[in-house]
N, C-alpha and C positions, 0 to 999 in steps of 0.2 A: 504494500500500500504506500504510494508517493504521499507524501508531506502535503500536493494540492487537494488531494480526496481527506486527508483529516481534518487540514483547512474547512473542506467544506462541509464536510459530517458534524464539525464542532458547530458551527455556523448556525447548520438546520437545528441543533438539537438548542444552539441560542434562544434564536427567533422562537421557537415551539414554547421555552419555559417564558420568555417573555410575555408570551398571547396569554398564558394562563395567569398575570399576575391579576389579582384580585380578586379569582377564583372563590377564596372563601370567606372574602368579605360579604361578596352578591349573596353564596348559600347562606351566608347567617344571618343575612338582612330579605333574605326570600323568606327563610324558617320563623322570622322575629315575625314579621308581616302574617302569616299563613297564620304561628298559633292564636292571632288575636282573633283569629274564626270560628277557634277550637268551640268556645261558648256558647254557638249558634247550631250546633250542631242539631239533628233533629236530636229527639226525645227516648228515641230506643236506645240509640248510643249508649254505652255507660258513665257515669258520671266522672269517673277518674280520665276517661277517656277525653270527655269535655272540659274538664278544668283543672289538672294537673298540670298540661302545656301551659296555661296563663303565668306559671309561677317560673318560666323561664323566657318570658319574652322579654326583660329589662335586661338580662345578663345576654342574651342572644345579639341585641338592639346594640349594648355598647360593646361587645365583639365587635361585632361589624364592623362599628365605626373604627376601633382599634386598628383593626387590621388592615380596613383599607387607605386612614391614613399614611400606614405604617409603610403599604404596597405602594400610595403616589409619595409619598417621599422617597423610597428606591425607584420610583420609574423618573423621577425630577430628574432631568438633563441627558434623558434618553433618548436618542433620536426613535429607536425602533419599537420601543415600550406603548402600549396601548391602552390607558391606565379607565378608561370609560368602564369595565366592572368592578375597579375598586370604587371609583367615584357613585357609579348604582348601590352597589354595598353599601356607601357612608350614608347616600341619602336613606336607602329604606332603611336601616337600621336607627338612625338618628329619626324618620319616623317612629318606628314602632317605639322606640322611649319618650317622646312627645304624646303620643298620642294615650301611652298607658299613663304617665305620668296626670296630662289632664283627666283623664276617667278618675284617677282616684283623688285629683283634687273636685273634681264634679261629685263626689260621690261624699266626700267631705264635707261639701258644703250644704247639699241635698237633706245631711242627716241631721246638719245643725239648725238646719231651718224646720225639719219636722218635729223636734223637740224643744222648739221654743213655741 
């Protein structure tokens, strides 16, 4: 094998790990997103089924975000880095702790106002 075929075996196998940076940022901000559904599920379900996932959608939501800043700050000053599913990552995941975060200030304020 010449030195130009490793060249270019190293290259492909560059580019390939590159396209997957932020890979698990998106899946933890896909899973953050999806378990705020878990709740609605119909009614046969079982209950652990429906709301067990709720109790890891905060730690899911700030993975996400963790990790895809962590992926655009290694892709910063890359020409060939394609950092668009870290940056989907950071947004759904910083959703999903937004969005739980207000329910349970909503739900806070809900129960002060029914006991007064």
């Amino acid at each position: 094998m010449s030195s130009v075929e490793q060249t270019a075996g190293s290259r492909e196998e560059l580019t390939v790990r590159q396209q997957q940076w932020g890979t698990t940022s998106f899946a933890l901000g896909t899973a953050a997103v999806a378990m705020m559904m878990c709740p609605f599920l119909p009614a046969w379900v079982p209950n652990w089924v429906r709301f067990l996932p709720v109790y890891f959608i905060v730690p899911a939501g700030i993975g996400a975000v963790v990790c895809g800043l962590v992926a655009l700050r290694r892709a910063r000053g890359q020409e060939e880095a394609a950092p668009s599913r870290a940056r989907a990552g950071v947004a759904l995941g910083t959703t999903a702790v937004v969005l739980s975060l207000a329910v349970i200030v909503w739900a806070i304020w809900a129960l002060n106002q029914a006991y007064q």
